[in-house]
C-alpha positions as CSV (number, residue, x, y, z in Angstrom):
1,X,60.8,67.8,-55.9
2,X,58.6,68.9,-53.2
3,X,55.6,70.9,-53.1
4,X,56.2,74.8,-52.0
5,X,53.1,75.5,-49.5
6,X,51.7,78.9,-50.7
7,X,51.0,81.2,-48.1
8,X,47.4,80.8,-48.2
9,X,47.5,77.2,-48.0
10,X,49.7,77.8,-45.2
11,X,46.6,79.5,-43.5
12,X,43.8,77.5,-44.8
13,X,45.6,74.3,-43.2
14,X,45.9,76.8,-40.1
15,X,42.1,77.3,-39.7
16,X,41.6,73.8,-40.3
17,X,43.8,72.8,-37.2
18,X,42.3,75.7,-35.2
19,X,38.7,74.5,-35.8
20,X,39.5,71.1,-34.6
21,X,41.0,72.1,-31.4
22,X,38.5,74.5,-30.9
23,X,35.6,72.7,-31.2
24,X,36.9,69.2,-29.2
25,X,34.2,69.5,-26.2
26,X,37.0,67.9,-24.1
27,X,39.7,71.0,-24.4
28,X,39.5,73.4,-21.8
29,X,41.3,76.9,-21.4
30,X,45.0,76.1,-21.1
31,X,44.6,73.7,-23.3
32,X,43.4,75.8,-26.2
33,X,45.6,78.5,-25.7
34,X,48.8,76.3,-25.5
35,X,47.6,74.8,-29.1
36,X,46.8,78.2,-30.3
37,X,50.2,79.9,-29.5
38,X,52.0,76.4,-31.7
39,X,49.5,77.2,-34.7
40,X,49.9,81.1,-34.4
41,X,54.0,81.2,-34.0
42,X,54.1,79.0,-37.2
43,X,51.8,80.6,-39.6
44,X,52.2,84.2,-38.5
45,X,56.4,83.8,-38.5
46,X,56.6,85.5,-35.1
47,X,59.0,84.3,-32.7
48,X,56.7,85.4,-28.9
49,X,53.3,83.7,-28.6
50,X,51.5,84.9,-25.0
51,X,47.9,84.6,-23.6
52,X,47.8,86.8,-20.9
53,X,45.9,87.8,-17.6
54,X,45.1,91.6,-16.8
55,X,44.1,93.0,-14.0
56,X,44.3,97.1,-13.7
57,X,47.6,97.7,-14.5
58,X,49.1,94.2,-13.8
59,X,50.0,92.3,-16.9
60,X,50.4,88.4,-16.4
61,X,51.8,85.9,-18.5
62,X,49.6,83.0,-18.3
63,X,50.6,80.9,-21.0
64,X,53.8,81.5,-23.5
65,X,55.8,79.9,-26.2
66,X,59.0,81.2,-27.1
67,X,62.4,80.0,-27.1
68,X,65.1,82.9,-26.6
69,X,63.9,85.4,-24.6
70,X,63.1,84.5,-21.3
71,X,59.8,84.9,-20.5
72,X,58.0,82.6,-18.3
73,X,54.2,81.7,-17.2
74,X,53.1,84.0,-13.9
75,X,55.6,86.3,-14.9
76,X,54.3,89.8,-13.9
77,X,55.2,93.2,-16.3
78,X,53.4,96.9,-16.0
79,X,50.6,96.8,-19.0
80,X,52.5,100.0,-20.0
81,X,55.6,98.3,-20.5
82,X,53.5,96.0,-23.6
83,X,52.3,96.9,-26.1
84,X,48.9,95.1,-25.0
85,X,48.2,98.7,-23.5
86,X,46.9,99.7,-26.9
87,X,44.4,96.8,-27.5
88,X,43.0,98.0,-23.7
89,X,42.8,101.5,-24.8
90,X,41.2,100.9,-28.1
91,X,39.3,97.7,-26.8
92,X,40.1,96.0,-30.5
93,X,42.9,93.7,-32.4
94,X,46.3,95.9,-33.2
95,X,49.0,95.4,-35.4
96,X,51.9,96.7,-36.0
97,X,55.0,95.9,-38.3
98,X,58.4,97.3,-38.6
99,X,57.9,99.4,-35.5
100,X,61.9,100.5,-35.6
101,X,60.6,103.0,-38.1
102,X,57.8,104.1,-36.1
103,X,58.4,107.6,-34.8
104,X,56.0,107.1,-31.9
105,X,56.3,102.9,-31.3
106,X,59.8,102.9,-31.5
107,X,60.3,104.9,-28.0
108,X,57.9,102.5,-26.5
109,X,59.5,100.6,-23.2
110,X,58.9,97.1,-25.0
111,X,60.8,98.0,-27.9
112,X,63.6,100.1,-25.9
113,X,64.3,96.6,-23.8
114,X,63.4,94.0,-26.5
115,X,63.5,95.5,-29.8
116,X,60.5,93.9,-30.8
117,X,59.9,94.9,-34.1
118,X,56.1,93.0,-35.3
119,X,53.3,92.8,-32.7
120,X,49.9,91.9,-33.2
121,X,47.4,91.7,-29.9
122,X,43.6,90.6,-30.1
123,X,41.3,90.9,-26.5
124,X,40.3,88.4,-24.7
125,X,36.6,89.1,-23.1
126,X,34.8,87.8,-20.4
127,X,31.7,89.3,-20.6
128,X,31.8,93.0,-20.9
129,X,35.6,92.6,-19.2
130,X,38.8,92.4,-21.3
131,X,40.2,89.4,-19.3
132,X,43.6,89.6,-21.3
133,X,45.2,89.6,-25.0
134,X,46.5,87.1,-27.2
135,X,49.4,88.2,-28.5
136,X,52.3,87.5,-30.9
137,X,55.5,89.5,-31.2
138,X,59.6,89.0,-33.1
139,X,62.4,91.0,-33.3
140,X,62.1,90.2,-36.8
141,X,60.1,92.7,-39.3
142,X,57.0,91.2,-40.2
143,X,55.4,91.2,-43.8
144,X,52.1,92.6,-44.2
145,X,49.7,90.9,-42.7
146,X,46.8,89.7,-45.0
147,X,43.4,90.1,-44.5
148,X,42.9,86.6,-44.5
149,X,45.7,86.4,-41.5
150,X,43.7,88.5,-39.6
151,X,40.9,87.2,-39.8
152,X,42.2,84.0,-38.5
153,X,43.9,85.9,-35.6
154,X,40.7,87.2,-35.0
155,X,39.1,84.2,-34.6
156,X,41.9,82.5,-32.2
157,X,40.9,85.1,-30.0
158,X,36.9,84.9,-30.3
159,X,37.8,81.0,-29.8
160,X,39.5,81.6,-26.4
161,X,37.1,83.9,-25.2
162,X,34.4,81.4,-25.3
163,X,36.3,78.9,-23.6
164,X,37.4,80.7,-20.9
165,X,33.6,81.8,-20.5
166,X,32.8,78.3,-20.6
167,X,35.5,77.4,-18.2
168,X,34.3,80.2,-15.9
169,X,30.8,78.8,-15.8
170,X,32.0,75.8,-15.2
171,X,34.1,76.7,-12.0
172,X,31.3,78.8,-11.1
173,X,28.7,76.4,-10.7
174,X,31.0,74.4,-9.4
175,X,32.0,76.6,-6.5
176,X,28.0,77.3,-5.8
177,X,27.4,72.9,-5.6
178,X,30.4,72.8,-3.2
179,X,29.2,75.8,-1.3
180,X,25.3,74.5,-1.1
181,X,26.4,71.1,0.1
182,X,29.3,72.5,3.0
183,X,26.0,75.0,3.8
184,X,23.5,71.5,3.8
185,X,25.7,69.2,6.0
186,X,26.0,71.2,9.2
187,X,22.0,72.1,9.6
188,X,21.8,68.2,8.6
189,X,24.1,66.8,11.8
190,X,21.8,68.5,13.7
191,X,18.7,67.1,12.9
192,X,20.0,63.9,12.6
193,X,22.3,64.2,15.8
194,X,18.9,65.1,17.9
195,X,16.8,62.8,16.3
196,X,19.1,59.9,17.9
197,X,18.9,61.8,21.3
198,X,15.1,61.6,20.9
199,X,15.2,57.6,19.9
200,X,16.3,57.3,23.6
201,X,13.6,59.0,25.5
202,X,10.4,57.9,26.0
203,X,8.0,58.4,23.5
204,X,4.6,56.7,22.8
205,X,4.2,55.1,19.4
206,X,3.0,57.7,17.1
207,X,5.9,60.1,18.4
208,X,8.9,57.0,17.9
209,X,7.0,56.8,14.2
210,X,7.5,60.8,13.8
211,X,11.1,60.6,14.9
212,X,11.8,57.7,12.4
213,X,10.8,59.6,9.3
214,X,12.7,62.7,10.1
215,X,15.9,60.4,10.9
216,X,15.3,58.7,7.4
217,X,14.6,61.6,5.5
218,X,17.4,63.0,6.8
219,X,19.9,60.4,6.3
220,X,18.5,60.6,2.8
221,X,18.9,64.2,2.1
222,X,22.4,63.3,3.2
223,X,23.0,61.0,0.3
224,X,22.3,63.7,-1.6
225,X,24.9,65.9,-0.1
226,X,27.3,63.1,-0.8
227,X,26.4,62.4,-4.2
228,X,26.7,65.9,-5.0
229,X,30.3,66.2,-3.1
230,X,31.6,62.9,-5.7
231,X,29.8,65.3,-8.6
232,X,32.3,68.2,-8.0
233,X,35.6,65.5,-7.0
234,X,34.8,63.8,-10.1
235,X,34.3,66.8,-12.1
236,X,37.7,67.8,-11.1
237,X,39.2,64.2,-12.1
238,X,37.9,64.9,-15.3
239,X,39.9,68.2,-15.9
240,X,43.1,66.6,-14.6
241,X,43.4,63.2,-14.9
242,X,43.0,62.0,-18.3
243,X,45.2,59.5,-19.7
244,X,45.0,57.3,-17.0
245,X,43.9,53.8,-18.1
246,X,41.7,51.6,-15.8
247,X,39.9,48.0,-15.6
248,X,36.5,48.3,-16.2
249,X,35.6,44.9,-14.3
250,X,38.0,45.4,-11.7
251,X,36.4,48.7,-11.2
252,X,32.3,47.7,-11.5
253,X,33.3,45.1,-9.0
254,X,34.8,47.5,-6.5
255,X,31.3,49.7,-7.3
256,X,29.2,47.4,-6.5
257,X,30.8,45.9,-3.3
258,X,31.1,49.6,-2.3
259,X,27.4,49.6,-2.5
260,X,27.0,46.1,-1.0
261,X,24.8,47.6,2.1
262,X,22.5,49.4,-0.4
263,X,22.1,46.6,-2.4
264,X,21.5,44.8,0.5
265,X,19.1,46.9,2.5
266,X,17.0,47.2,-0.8
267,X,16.8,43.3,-1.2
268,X,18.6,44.1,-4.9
269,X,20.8,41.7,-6.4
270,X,23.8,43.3,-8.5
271,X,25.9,41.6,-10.9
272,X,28.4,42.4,-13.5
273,X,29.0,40.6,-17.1
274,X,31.8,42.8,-17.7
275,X,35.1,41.0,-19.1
276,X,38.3,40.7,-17.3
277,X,40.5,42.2,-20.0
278,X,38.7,45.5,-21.3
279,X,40.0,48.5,-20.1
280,X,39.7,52.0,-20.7
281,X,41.0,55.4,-20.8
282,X,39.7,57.4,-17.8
283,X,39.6,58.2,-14.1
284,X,38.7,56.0,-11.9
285,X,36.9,58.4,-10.0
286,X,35.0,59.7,-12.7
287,X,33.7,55.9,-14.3
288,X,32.5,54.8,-11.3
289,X,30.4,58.6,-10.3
290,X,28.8,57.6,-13.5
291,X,27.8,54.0,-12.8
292,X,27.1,54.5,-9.5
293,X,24.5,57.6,-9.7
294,X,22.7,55.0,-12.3
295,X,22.9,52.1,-10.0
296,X,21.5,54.1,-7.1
297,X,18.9,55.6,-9.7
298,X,17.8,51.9,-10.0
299,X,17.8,51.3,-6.3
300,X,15.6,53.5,-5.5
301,X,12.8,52.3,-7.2
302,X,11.6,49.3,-5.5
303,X,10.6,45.8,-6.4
304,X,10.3,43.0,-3.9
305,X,13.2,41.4,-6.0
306,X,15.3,43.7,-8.0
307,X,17.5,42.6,-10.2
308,X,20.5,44.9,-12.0
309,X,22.9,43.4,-15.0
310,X,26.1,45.5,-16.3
311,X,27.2,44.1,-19.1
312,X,29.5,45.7,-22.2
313,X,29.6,46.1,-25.9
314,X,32.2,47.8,-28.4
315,X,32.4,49.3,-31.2
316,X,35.5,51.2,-33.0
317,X,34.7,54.7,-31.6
318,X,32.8,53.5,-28.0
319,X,32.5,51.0,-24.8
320,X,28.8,50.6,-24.6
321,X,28.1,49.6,-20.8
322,X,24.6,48.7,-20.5
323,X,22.8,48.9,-17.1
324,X,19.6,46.5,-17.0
325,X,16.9,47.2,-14.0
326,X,14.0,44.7,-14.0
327,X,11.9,47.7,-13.3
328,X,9.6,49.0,-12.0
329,X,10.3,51.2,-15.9
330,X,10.5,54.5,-16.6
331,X,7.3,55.8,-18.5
332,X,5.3,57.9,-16.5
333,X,8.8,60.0,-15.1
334,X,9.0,60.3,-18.7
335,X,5.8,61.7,-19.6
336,X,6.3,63.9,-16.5
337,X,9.7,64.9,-17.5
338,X,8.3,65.3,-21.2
339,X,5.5,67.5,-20.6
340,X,7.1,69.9,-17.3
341,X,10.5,70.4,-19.1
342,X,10.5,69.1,-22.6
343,X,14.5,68.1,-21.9
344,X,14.4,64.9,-23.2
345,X,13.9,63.6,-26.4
346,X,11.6,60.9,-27.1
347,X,10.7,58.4,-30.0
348,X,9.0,55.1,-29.4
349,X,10.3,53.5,-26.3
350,X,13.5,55.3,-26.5
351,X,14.9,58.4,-24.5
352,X,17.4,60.4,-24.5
353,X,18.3,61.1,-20.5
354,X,18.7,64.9,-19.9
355,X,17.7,64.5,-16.4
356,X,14.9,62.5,-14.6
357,X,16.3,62.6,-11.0
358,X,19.4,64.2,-9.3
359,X,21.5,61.2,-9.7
360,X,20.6,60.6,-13.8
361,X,21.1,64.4,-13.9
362,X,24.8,63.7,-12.4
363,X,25.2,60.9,-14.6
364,X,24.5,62.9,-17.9
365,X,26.3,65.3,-17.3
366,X,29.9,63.4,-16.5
367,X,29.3,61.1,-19.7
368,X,28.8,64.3,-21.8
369,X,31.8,66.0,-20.6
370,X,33.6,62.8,-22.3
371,X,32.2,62.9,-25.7
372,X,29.5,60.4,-24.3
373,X,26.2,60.1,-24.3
374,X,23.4,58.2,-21.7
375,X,20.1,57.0,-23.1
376,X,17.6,54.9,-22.0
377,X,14.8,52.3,-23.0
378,X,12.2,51.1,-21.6
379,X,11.8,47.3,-22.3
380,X,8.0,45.7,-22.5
381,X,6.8,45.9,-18.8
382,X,9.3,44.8,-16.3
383,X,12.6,46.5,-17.1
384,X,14.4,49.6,-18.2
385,X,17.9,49.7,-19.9
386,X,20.3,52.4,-19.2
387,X,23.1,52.5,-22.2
388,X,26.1,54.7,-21.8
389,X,28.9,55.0,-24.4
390,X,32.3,55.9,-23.6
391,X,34.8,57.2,-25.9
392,X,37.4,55.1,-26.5
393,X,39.5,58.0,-27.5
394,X,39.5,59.8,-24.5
């Protein structure tokens, strides 16, 4: 005979499920509040489930589950005409059940047209802004709600209203990277457009030395630019293209001939131990912004011969690509690092990279965003080991 689920098992299993969708680092805003509105419909026995968007008197549907009544994302109602006016006005979670019997309710537009007899509406804030509601409704009367239910309810909401503050951040910073580096490149053709006019006029020695560094230094700043144009494009592969499986040696090699006239100018000799068969779970553009900020890291710190090995390990939860650079290693950027900033942590001759340079910055930042991690370690004398571990369950 089976097991009748009591009504407050019904909701601990809920909070369970909420917490674990909640608290994936990978979920972002739609995400959340599509998972939410499945959890909320089934243990609150409402029939509507909407996360909405308001601005002034403009209410938005921005995600919705339902099944008979017609409503549809983007579609646009007066605030007035929901029942989401009161949680604006009161700036707190309403409820209401049985609102047929309601002197006051039941004359409201929303239940005139739908009939809607349970509601129950949280805010959603941004900042000291309501941004919208999450809100359940049925044309069903509704028991009463328990306290426990409430709470829950309570907390879906608190739970959205972090991520879309976390979202926003993100497509805030975002916006200011792409901004600084469209606001970098055009002052940059410049200077590097009259510093090859200046090549071909006569100038003594000391002058033609002059122009050189300013050319360099600018073709440099402009690798920055790049780098941090593939930052936001890969950030944005991140958000939308996961899934996607890929070849990790097919894709290292295609780095690394990418970079062949890097390696080259550098005297560097790349070379990947990668197997043929391994692939993983990711974009494309994303894996190879990661290896190629750490490759470029390497690079850049000379030796007359340098010398960089990929090669991979596994585990039942990670990929662990390991980057080897026969140096020269990493200790005094450390101690700098260490003792300016205090953002990395340090035991023996192990690190943990929270940024060193611009491009391990990058790096770290990309692998956490997939539940990875980056670390380093510094190996006797003559070389440094960069390890990053990639979910497989991404």
């Amino acid at each position: 005979m089976p097991t009748q689920i009591t009504r407050e098992g019904k909701t601990l299993d809920a909070i369970q499920r909420i917490h674990v969708l909640a608290l994936n680092p990978k979920t972002n805003f739609a995400e959340l509040a599509t998972g939410l509105l499945n959890i909320g419909l089934e243990l609150f026995n409402m029939k509507i489930g909407i996360v909405s968007e308001v601005e002034e008197q403009s209410y938005s549907v921005f995600k919705v589950n339902q099944n008979t009544f017609g409503i549809k994302e983007r579609d646009i109602f007066e605030l007035g005409n929901t029942f989401c006016k009161e949680v604006f006005e009161k700036r707190a979670t309403v409820t209401h059940i049985n609102i047929g019997n309601d002197k006051e309710l039941k004359n409201h537009p929303a239940y005139q047209n739908s009939k809607l007899e349970s509601y129950m509406g949280s805010p959603l804030r941004l900042g000291s802004k309501i941004y919208g509601t999450l809100n359940f409704t049925s044309d069903l009367v509704k028991e009463e709600i328990s306290i426990l239910e409430l709470q829950v309810f309570k907390s879906m909401a608190f739970f959205l209203s972090k991520q879309l503050e976390k979202d926003f951040q993100t497509n805030i910073n975002r916006l200011f990277l792409r901004n600084l580096a469209h606001e970098m490149r055009s002052p940059l053709n410049g200077i590097m457009g009259f510093s090859e006019i200046l090549t071909d006029t006569e100038l003594d020695q000391e002058q033609f030395e002059m122009v050189d560094l300013i050319s360099r230094s600018a073709k440099g700043l402009e690798e920055t630019v790049n780098d941090l144009s593939a930052f936001i494009k890969a950030g944005k592969s991140e958000s939308s293209h996961k899934g996607g499986k890929i070849n990790l040696s097919q894709s290292v090699n295609a780095l690394i001939k990418g970079l062949e006239d890097k390696i080259n100018f550098q005297n560097a000799f790349v070379k990947s131990e990668i197997a043929d068969d391994i692939e993983l779970s990711i974009s494309n553009d994303v894996f190879q912004s990661i290896l190629s900020y750490l490759i470029k890291d390497c690079l850049t710190r000379r030796r007359e011969r340098k010398e960089i090995i990929l090669s991979l390990k596994e585990d039942e939860e990670f990929f662990h690509i390991f980057i080897t650079d026969n140096g020269p290693h990493l200790t005094k950027a450390v101690s700098l690092i260490l003792n300016t900033f205090g953002r990395l942590e340090y035991s023996g001759n192990n690190f943990q990279i929270q940024g060193l340079t611009l491009n391990l910055s990058l790096s770290s930042i990309l692998i956490q965003q997939l539940g990875g991690h980056l670390r380093a370690e510094v190996i006797g004398q003559e070389k440094t080991e960069f390890h990053l571990a990639f979910p497989k369950g991404y």
